[in-house]
C-alpha positions as CSV (number, residue, x, y, z in Angstrom):
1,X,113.8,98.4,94.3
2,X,115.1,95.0,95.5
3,X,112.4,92.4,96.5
4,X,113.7,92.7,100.3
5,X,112.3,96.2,99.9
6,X,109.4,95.5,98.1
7,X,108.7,92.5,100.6
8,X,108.7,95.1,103.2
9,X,106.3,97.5,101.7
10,X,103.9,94.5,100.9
11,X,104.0,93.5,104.3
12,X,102.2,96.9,105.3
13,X,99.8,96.1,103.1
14,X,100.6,97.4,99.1
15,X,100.8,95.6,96.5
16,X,104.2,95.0,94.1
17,X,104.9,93.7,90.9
18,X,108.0,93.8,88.7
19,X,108.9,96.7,86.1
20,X,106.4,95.7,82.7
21,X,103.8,93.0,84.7
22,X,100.4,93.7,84.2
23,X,99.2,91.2,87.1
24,X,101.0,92.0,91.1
25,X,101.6,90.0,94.2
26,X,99.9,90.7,97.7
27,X,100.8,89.2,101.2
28,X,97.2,87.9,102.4
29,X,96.3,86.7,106.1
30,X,95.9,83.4,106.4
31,X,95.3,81.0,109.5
32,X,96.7,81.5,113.1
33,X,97.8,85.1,111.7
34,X,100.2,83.6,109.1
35,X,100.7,85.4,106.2
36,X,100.9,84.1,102.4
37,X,102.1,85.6,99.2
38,X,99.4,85.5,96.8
39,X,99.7,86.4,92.7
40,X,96.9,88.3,91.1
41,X,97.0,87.6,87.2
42,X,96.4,89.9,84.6
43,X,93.7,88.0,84.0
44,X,92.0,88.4,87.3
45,X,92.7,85.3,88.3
46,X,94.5,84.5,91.8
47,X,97.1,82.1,92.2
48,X,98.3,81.2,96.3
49,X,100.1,78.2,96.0
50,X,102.4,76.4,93.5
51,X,104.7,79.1,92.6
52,X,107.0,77.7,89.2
53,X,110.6,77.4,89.5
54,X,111.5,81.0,88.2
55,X,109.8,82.7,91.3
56,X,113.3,82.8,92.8
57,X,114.7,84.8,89.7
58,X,111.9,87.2,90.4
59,X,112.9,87.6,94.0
60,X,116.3,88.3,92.7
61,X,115.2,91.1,90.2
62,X,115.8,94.9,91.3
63,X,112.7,96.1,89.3
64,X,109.8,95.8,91.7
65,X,107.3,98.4,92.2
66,X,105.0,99.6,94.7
67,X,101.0,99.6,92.6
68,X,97.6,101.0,92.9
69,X,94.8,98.4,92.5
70,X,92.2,100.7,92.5
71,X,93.6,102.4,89.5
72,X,93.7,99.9,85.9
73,X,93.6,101.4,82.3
74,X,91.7,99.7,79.9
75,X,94.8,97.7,79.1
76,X,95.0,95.9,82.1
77,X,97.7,97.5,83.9
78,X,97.6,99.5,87.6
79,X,99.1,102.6,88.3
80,X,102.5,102.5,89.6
81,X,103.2,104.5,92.8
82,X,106.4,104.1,93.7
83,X,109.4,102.8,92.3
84,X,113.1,103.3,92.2
């Protein structure tokens, strides 16, 4: 799906990534009901703010995927739930 799709779907809530990341982003609600994209790492780690340059090719990309957080393998990776 395109990231104007996915964008959508994460506004309700669910998190996407791209086809092959082990890590996802999440929309997050911030101050005054504004809401931020956030990146959770493979690593666990959560990045909010300083996105690198190549963000935009990623918002390009047709390969994002709907995932389930609740579900990793011992690799690391979430279940995928949707995708097209």
């Amino acid at each position: 799906m395109t990231f104007n799709e996915a964008a959508k779907i994460a506004n309700e809530g669910k998190k996407i990534r791209r086809k092959n990341w082990k890590g996802y982003w999440y929309l997050k609600e911030g101050r005054m009901f504004n809401k931020y994209w956030v990146m959770h790492l493979s690593s666990g780690k959560e990045i909010s703010k300083n996105f690198s340059n190549a963000t935009i090719f990623n918002c390009l990309a047709e390969d994002w995927e709907v995932v389930d957080d609740t579900v990793e393998s011992p690799a690391g990776e979430y279940t995928v739930v949707n995708s097209k």
